[in-house]
N, C-alpha and C positions, 0 to 999 in steps of 0.2 A: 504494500500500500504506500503508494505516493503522497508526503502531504502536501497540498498545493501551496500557493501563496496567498491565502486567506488564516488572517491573524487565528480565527476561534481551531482551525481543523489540526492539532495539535496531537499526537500520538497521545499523548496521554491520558486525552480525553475519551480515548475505550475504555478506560477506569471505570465501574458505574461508580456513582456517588452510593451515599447512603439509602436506597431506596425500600428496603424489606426485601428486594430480589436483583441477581445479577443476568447478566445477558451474556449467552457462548452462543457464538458464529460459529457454524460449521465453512467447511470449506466446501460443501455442495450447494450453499447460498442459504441454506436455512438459519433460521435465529431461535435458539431457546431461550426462555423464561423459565430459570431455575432458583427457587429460594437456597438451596443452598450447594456450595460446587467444591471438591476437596482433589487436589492430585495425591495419587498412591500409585506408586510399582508402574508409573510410566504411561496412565490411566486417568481421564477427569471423570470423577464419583459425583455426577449430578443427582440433585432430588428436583423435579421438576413442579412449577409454580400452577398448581390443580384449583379452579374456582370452585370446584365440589368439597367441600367440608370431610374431613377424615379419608380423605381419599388420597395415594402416595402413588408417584409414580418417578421411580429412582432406575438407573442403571451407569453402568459406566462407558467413556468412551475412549479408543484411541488418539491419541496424541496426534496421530497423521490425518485423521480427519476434523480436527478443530484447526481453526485461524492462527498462527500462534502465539497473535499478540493474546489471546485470551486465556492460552494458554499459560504465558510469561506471568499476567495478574494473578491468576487464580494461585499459580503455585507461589508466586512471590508472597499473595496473602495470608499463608502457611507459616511461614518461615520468621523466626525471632529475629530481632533487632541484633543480637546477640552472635548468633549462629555463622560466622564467619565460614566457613567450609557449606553451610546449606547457601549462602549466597554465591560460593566461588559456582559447586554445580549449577545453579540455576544461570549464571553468568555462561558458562559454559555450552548448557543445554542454546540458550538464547543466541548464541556466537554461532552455533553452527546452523541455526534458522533464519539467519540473515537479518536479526533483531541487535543490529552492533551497539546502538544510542543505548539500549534497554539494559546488552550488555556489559557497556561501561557503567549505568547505574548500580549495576549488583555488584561488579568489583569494587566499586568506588563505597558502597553498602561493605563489603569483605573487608575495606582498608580501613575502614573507621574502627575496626574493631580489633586487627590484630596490626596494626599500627605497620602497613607496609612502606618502606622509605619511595619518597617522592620519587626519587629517579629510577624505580620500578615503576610505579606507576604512571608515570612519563613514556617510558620505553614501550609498555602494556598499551597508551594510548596511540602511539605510533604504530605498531603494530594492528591494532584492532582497525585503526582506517586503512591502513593498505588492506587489508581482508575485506572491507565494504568494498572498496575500489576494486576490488576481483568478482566480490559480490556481486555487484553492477555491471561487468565488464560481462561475466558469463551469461547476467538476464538477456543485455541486446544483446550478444551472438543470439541465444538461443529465440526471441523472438524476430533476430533477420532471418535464422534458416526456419522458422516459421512463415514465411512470406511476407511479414509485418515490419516491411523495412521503415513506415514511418517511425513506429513505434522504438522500433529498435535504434531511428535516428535521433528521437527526443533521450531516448536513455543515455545513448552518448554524450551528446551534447551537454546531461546536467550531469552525466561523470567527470567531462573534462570542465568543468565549470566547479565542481563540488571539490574536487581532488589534482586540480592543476599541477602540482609538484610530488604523485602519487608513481609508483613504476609502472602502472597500468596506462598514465597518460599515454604512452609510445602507442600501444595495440588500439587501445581509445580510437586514438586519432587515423591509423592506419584501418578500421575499420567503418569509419564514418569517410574515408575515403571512395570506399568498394560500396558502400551505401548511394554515395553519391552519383558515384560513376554508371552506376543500376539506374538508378532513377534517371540519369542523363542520356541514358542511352536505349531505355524504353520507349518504345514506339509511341508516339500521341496516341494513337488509338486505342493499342493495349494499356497505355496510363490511365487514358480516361475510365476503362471499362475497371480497370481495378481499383480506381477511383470511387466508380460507382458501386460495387461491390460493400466494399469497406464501408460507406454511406449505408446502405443498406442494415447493414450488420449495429450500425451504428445508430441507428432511428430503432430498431427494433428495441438496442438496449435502453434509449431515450425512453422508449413508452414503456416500459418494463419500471425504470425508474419513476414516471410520471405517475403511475398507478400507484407504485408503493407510496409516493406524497399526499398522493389523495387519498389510500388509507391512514395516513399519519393526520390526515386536516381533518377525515371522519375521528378519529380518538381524541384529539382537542375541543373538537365542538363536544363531544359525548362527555366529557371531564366533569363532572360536578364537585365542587370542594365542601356542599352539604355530605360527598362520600368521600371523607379523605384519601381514605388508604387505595381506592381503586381509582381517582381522579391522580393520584401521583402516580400510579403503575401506568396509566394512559397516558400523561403528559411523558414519564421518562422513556418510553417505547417512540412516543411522535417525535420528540428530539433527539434519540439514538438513529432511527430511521432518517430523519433529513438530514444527522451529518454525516452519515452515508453514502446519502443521496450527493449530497455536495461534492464530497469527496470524489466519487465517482466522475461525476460531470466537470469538476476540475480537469480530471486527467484526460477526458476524453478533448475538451477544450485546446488541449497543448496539440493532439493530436488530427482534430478533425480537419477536413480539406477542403468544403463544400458550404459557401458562405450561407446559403439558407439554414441549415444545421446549424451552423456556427452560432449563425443569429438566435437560433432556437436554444440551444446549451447558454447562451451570456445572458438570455432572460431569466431560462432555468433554476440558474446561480444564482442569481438577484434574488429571484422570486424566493427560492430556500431560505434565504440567508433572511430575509424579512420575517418567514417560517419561523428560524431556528429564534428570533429575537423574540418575540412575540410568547413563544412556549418557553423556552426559559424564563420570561416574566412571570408567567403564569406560574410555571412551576416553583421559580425563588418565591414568590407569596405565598403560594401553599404551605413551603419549608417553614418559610417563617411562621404561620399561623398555626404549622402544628409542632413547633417547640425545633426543629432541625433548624440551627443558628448556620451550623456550618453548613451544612447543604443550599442554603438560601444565599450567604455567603458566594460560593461556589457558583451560583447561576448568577448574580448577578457579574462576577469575572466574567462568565461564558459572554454575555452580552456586552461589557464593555471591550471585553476582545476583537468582537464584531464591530462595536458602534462604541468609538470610544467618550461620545459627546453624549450618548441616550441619558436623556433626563432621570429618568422613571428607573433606570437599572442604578444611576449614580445615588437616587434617593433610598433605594432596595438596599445599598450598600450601607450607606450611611445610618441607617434604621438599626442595622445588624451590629455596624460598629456599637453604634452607642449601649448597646445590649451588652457587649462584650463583658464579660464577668458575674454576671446575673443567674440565677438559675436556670437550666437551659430544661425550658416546661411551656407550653403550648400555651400561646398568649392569650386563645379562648377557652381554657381549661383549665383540668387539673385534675389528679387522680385519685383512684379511688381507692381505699385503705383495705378492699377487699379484694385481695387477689392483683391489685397493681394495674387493671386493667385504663386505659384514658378514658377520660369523660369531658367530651366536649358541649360544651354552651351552646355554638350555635352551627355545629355540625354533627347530622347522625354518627350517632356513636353506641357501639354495643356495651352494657355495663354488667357487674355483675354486684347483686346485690345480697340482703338477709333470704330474700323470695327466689333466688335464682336468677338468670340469663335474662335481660330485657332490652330494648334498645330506645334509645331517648331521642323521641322524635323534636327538633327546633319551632319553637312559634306555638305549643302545644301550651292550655291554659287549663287552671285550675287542676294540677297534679302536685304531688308534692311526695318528695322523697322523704320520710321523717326518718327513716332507718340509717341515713347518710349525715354524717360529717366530713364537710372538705375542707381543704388546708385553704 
């Protein structure tokens, strides 16, 4: 995965926040919703997120069928601060997936701990970019003898861009040669027909994508924050989805050749990115309203990453700051000394009370809980 040049699309933003459930991408395009996900013996142990009550549906999956950035988080989330040797493996595991940034995070996690001298880890850093530089150097071959010499000619170009004084610049530039020379000596007519090809191939993925956004526009409109917990699984599903989608339509952007596309991918981008701003609002307020400081926190970053002037994300910010130190507890609530469960004011909320299981509908008049004392 390429991150484009759009401030919010940042690797690290596959992290899910705090939301009750994490997200694993497979590599056949599919997306799980799993409450809870553990690596063991080379294996992700998902428990998958069931709307049916007492209902579990758990298995586990190979390692070569997930994405591996999802892979990198899950296991990293495993792993103590501490554990110097569990950070070197994961480092290592991450180095041979082609995850070198993620890489150097977990040695640089190893060094804090077992104090490795700087001009080790100097040398460690040198090394690990010449390895990306090979990294990248092997992707375009392998998608020029794929057919896909544009593709293969943008990979070059941000190789020798990325790593200008790497030992791969030589073959770099000697293969964006042969690239060139192909395309310069392709017939107009065969250029245009593989022109149009690729277009083709290319509109197919656009509507592929476009669908997935207007599933993600249907779960924002469906979002209600009188249902907290399922309006934030809705909201963090439509904003994983569109910076996907971005992401995606970025890369294809570098690559497309066919100005009407073109035009259609640069609205695209826009269009999302207005998306992503809009649902991260949404979703920072819910954070804040049901006690998640730092998660509300966090969207409002998402948004000023995007739009670094948005009013409404710098006020989300400033809301949180000023909270900073305070009990982190749900600004229309409070809990209930029965089992721990939230009890919110003016969102349905399940409670548990002297009488059992009930749920406290908002606006509702002349009830009265006498069996309840709140803080």
């Amino acid at each position: 995965m390429n991150a484009p040049s759009v401030a919010l699309l940042a690797l690290a933003l596959l992290a899910p926040a705090a939301l009750g459930f994490d997200i694993v991408e497979l590599k056949d395009g599919r997306v799980l919703e799993v409450e809870k996900v553990e690596v063991k013996r080379g294996k992700l142990f998902v428990r998958l997120h069931v709307r049916k009550p007492g209902q579990v549906v758990a298995y586990a999956i190979p390692f070569d069928r997930v994405v591996p950035e999802f892979v990198y988080y899950a296991w990293a989330a495993g792993i103590d601060a501490g554990d110097a040797a569990g950070w070197r493996r994961l480092a290592d595991w991450a180095r041979g997936h082609g995850l070198f940034r993620l890489a150097w995070r977990s040695y640089g996690n190893a060094a804090a701990t077992d104090q490795t001298p700087p001009k080790e880890m100097a040398e460690l850093k040198a090394k690990l970019r010449e390895e990306e530089a090979t990294w990248s150097f092997e992707e375009a071959w392998r998608l020029f003898r794929a057919g896909d010499a544009a593709a293969a000619r943008v990979r070059v170009e941000r190789l020798l861009e990325g790593f200008p004084d790497s030992k791969e610049a030589g073959r770099a530039q000697g293969l964006l040669s042969i690239i060139r020379e192909r395309e310069q000596f392709m017939s107009e007519q065969k250029k245009q027909a593989e022109i149009a090809k690729r277009a083709r191939k290319q509109r197919r993925e656009v509507d592929r994508l476009a669908k997935r956004m207007r599933q993600a526009d249907s779960q924002v409109l469906r979002a209600r924050f009188i249902h907290a917990a399922e309006a934030k699984r809705r909201l963090a599903w439509a904003a994983y989805t569109y910076r996907k989608a971005a992401l995606r339509l970025a890369d294809l952007l570098d690559v497309v050749e066919v100005d009407d596309l073109r035009l259609t991918l640069e609205a695209l981008l826009g269009g999302v990115q207005e998306r992503l701003v809009r649902t991260f609002l949404k979703l920072g307020d819910l954070r804040y309203l049901t006690g998640d400081v730092a998660g509300a926190l966090d969207a409002a970053h998402e948004v000023l990453s995007i739009d670094p002037r948005n009013k409404d994300a710098a006020g989300l910010r400033s809301r949180v700051l000023d909270r900073a130190g305070r009990e982190d507890r749900p600004l229309y609530g409070t809990y209930s000394p029965y089992g721990g469960l939230i009890y919110l004011r003016r969102i349905r909320a399940r409670y548990l009370g002297l009488n059992g299981l009930g749920v406290y509908v908002p606006e509702r008049i002349g009830i009265r809980y006498r069996s309840y004392r709140y803080r």
